[in-house]
Legacy VTK file of the C-alpha trace (Angstrom):
# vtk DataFile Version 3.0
C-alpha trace
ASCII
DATASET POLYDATA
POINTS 380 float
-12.185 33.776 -3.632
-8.640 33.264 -4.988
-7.146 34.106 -1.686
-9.400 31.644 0.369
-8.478 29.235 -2.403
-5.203 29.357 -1.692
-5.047 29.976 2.180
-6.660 26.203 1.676
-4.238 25.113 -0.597
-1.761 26.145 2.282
-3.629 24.444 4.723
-4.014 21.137 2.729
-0.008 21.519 2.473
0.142 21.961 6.267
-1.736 18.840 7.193
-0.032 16.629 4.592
3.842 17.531 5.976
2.533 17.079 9.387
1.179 14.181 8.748
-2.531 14.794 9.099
-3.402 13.932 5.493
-2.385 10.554 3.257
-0.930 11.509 0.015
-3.972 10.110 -1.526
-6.333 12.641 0.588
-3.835 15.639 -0.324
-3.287 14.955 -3.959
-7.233 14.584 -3.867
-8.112 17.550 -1.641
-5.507 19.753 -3.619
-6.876 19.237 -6.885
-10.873 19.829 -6.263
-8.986 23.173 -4.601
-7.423 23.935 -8.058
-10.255 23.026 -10.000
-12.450 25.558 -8.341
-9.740 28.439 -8.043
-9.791 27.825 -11.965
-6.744 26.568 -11.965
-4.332 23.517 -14.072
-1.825 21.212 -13.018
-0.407 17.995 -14.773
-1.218 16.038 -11.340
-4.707 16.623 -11.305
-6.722 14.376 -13.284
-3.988 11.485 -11.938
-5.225 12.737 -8.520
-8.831 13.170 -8.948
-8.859 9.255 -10.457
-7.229 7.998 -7.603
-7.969 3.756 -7.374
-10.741 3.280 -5.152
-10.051 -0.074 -4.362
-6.232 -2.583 -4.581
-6.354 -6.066 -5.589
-4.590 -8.411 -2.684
-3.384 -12.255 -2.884
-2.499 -13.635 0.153
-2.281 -17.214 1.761
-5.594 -17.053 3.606
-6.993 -18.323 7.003
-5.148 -16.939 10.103
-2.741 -15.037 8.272
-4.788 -13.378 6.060
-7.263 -12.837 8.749
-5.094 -11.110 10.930
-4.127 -8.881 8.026
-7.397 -7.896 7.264
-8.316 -7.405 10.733
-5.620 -4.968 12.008
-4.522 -3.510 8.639
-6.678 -3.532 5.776
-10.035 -2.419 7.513
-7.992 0.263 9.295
-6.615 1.254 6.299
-9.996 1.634 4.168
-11.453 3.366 7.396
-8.740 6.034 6.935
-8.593 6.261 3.245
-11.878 5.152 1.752
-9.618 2.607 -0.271
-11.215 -0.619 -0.688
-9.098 -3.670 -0.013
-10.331 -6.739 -2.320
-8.809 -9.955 -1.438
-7.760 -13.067 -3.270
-6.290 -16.003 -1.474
-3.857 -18.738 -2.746
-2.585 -21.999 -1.510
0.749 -22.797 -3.797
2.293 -19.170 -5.006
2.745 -20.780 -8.401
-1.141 -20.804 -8.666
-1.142 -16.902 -8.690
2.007 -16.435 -10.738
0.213 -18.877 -13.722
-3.006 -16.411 -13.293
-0.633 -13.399 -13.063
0.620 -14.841 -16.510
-2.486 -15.179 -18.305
-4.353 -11.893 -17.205
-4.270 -8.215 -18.296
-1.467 -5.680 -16.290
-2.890 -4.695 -13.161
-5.692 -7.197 -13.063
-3.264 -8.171 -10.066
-1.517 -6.083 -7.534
-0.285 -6.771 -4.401
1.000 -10.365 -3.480
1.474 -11.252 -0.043
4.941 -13.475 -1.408
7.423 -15.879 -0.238
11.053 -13.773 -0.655
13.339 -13.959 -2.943
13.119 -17.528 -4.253
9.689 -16.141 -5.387
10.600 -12.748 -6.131
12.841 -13.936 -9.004
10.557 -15.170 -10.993
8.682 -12.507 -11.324
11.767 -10.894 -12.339
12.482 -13.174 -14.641
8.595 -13.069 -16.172
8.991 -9.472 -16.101
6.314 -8.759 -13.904
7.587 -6.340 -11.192
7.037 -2.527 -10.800
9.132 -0.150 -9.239
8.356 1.314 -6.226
9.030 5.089 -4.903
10.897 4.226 -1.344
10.423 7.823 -0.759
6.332 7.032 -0.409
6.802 3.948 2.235
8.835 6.195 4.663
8.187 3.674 7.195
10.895 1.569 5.529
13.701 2.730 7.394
12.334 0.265 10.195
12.608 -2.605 8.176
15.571 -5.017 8.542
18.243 -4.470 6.386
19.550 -8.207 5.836
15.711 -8.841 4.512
15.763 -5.797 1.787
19.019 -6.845 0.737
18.690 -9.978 -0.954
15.886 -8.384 -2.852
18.191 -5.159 -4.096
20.683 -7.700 -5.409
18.010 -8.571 -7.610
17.232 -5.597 -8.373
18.517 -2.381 -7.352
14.944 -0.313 -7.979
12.842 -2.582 -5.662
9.039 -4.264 -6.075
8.583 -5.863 -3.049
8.890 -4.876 0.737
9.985 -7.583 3.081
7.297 -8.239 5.388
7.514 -10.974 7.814
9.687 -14.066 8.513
9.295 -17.097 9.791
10.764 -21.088 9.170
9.629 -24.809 8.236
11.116 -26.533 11.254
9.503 -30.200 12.299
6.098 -30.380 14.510
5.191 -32.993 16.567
2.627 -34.260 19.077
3.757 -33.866 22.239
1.487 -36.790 23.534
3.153 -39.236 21.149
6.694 -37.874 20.684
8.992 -36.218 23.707
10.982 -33.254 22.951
13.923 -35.353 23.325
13.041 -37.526 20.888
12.456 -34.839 18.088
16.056 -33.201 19.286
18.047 -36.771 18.794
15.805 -37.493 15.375
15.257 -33.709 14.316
14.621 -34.489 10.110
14.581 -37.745 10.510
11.039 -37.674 12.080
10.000 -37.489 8.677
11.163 -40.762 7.247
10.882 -42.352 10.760
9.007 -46.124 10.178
7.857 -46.121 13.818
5.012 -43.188 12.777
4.116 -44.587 9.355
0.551 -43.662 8.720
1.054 -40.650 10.836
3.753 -38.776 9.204
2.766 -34.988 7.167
4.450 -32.968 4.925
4.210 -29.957 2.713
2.872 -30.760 -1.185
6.212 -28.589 -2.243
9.087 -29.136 -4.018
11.567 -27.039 -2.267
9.943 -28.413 1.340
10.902 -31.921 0.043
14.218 -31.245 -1.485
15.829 -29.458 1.520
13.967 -31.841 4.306
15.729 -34.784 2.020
18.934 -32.692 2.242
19.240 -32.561 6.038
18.186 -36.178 6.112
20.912 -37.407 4.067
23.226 -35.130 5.746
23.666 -32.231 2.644
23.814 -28.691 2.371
20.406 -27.681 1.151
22.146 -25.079 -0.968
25.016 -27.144 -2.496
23.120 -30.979 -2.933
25.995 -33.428 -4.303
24.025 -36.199 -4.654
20.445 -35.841 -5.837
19.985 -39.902 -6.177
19.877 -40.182 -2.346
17.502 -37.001 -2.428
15.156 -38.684 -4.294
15.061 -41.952 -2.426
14.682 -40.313 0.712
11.527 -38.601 -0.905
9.983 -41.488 -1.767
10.777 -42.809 1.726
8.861 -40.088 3.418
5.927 -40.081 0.376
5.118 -43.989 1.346
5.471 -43.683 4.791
3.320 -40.413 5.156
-0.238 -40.222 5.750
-1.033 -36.895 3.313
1.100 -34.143 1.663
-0.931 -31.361 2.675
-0.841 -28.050 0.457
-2.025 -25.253 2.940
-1.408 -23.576 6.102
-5.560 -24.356 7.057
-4.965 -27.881 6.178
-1.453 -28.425 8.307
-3.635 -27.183 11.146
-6.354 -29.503 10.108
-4.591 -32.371 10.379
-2.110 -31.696 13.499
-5.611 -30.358 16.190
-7.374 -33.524 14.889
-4.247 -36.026 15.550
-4.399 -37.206 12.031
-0.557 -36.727 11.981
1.661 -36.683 14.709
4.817 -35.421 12.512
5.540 -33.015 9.753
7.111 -30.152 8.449
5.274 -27.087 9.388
5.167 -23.294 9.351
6.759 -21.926 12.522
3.498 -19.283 12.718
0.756 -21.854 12.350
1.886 -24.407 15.155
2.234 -21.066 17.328
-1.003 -20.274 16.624
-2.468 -24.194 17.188
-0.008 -23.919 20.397
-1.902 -20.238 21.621
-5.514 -22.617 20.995
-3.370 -25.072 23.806
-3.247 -28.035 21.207
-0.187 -30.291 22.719
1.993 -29.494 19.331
6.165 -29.058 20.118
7.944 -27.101 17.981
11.828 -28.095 16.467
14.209 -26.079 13.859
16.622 -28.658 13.553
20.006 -27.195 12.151
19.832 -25.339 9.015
15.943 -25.653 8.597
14.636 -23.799 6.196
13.443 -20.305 7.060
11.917 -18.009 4.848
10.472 -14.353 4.487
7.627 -12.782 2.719
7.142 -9.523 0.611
4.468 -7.374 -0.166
4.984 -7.496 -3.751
3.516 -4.612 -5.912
3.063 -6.065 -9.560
3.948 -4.121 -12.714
0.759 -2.215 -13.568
-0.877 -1.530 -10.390
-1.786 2.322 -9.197
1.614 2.739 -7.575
0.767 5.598 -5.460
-2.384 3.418 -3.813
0.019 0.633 -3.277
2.847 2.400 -1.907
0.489 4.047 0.453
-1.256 0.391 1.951
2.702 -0.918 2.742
3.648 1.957 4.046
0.293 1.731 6.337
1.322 -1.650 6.832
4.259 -1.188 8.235
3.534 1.251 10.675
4.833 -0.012 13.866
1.717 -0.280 15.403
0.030 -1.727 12.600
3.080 -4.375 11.699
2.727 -5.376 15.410
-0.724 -6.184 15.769
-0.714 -8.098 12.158
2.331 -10.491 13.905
0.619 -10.922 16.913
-2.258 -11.976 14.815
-0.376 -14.021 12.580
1.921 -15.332 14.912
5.209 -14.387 12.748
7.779 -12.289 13.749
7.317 -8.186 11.480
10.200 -7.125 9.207
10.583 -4.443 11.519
14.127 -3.827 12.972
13.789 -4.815 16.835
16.984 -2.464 17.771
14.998 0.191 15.956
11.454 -0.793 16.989
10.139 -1.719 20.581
8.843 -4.906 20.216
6.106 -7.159 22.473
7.002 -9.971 24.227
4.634 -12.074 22.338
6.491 -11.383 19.299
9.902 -12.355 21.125
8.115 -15.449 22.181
7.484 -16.474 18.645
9.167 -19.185 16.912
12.261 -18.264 14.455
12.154 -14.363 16.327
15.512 -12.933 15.815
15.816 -10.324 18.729
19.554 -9.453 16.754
18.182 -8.199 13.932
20.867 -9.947 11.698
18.886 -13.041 10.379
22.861 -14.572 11.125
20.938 -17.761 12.591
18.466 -18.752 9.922
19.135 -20.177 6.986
17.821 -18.932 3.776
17.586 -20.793 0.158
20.154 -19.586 -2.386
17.677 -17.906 -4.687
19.596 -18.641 -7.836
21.153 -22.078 -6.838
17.268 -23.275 -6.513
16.314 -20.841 -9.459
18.631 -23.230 -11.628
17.554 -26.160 -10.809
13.770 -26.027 -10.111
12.696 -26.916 -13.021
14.284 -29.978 -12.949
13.732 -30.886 -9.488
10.090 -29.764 -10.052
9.557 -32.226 -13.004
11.084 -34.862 -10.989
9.045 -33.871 -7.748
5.720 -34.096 -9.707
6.630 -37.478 -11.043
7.342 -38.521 -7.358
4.231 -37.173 -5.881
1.926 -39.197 -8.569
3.825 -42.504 -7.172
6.620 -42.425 -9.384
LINES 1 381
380 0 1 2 3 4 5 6 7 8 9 10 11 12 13 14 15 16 17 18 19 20 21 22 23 24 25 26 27 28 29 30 31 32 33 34 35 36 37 38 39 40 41 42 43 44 45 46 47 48 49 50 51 52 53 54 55 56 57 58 59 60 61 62 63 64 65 66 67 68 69 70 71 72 73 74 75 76 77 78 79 80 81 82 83 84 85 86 87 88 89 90 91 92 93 94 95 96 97 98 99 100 101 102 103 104 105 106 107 108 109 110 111 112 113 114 115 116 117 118 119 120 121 122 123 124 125 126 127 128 129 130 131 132 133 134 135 136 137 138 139 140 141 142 143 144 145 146 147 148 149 150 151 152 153 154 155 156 157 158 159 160 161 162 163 164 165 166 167 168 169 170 171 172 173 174 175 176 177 178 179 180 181 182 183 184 185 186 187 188 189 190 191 192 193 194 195 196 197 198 199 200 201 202 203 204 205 206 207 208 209 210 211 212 213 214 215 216 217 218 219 220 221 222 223 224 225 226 227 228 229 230 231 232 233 234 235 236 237 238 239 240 241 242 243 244 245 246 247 248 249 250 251 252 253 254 255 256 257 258 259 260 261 262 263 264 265 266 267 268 269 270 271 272 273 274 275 276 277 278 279 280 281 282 283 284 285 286 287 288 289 290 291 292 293 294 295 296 297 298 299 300 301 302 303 304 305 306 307 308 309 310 311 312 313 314 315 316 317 318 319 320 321 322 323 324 325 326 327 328 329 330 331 332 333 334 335 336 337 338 339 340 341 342 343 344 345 346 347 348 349 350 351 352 353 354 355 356 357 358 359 360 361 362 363 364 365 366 367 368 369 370 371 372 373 374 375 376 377 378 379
């Protein structure tokens, strides 16, 4: 018996270095194998109460769908992990809940990037992860994981995908040439009063304002003419709208004919053949988001679901579901030409022409700019 026992426990070993077996399923497999050879180890009771199930927030409708589709339920289908989901509109809504709720009630946080990530630095929420259980990181872009590791050196978050809030328009209404010539000034522009969308967001608002009025959005010298042009767009727009389901909303029915918009949601109204142009005017705003694994959460379980994630086959479908460009290096990884086709794709891999918010320039000032923002937004 102690010899089959352990020609197993070989086995199990086999099929976990060649790949055959999660870590979950060997740590698992390998203990009940102890346990009835009679034998002890300090992994084994961590291994027999492996999670059964990780807590997800994410942003919800096509993004979140196409995460669910091509990773999650392949993911429980090879693990027996349960993936329950949360969704969110405004990332500040989860980090108040994260605030007022027990460690590990929350796990995983589908987030915006560093601008994000910092405060839950700074609220002391973040884990830190074992990079040698997401192997699959080597194939993510360096220039995203780096602005993280400034932050900290031991990371909590995995870059994920990228994308930008560039200007979308109705092509029926407005020619391409006429977005070019206006680019940000669409969004203050008197001849679509009534008709004119933005994002219900502070930074959206500051940093649209900032282009307007001709200002670096990381380096503002004069916040008066920020604010005016604020209000400008606020009484000339139709709604602020606060979620990726409602921008699409309102573009397909021809509510709006302008706004600031997610590069992957007017690709994916563009893919349904709505007549919606796309613009990144210079120095839009891009962005990237994180898998963030919060401070408390069964680390192992976690680690193991990003690293699934960002399998190159897995990454790829979720993008082309999404419609935003994967983390993944394209000089390391073969990418589709859908994903080239996307808007804000960087086939360099250097990030060199988006531009990214200075995550402790806006960390400085939010709350300020927030307070003043809110005021704004109730007709202030």
């Amino acid at each position: 018996m102690k010899m089959s026992n352990t020609r197993r426990l070989e086995r199990l070993h086999e099929g976990y270095v060649n790949g055959d077996l999660s870590r979950r399923t060997f740590l698992t497999l390998t203990a009940a194998a102890a346990t009835s050879a009679g034998l002890s180890m300090p992994w084994m009771g961590r291994a027999l109460a492996a999670a059964k199930e990780i807590r997800f927030d994410g942003w919800g409708g096509t993004v979140q769908e196409a995460i669910d589709k091509y990773a999650f339920k392949p993911y429980t289908a090879k693990t027996g992990v349960g993936v329950v989901q949360g969704t969110f509109g405004d990332e500040n809504e989860i980090i108040t809940k994260i605030k007022t709720s027990k460690s590990g009630d929350f796990q995983v946080v589908h987030s915006s990037g560093v601008n994000y990530y910092i405060k839950y630095v700074n609220a002391g929420m973040v884990s830190e992860i074992n990079e040698a259980n997401i192997p699959n990181m080597a194939n993510v872009l360096q220039p995203m994981i780096e602005p993280f590791r400034k932050l900290t050196p031991k990371l909590s978050a995995v870059p994920y995908d990228y994308g930008t809030t560039g200007i979308a328009y109705n092509t029926t209404v407005i020619s391409p040439e006429e977005a070019k010539e206006k680019g940000a000034g669409l969004l203050a522009d008197k001849k679509y009063a009534g008709k004119i969308g933005g994002y219900a967001d502070m930074t959206t608002r500051v940093w649209y304002a900032a282009l307007d009025t001709k200002q670096d959005p990381n380096n503002i010298k004069d916040m008066d003419a920020i604010w005016a042009k604020v209000r400008e767009t606020r009484d000339l727009a139709k709604k602020f709208w606060s979620s990726g389901a409602e921008l699409m909303d309102l573009l397909s029915k021809g509510e709006i004919v302008v706004t600031d918009a997610w590069s992957g949601r007017v690709a994916a109204l563009q893919q349904q053949n709505h007549p919606i142009g796309y613009l990144d005017p210079a120095g839009s705003y891009a962005w990237m988001e994180d898998m963030l694994i919060l401070k408390g959460s069964p680390m192992a379980e976690c680690e193991e679901l990003v690293n699934f994630m960002l399998d190159p086959a897995t990454a790829i479908a979720v993008a082309e579901g999404q419609s935003y460009p994967p983390s993944l290096d394209p000089t390391k990884v073969k990418l589709t030409d859908k994903i080239a086709a996307l808007p804000a794709f960087d086939p360099t891999g250097s990030m060199k022409s988006l531009t990214f918010a200075d995550p402790v320039y806006w960390a400085n000032n939010e709350d300020a700019w927030t307070k003043q923002w809110d005021r704004i937004s109730k007709g202030a």
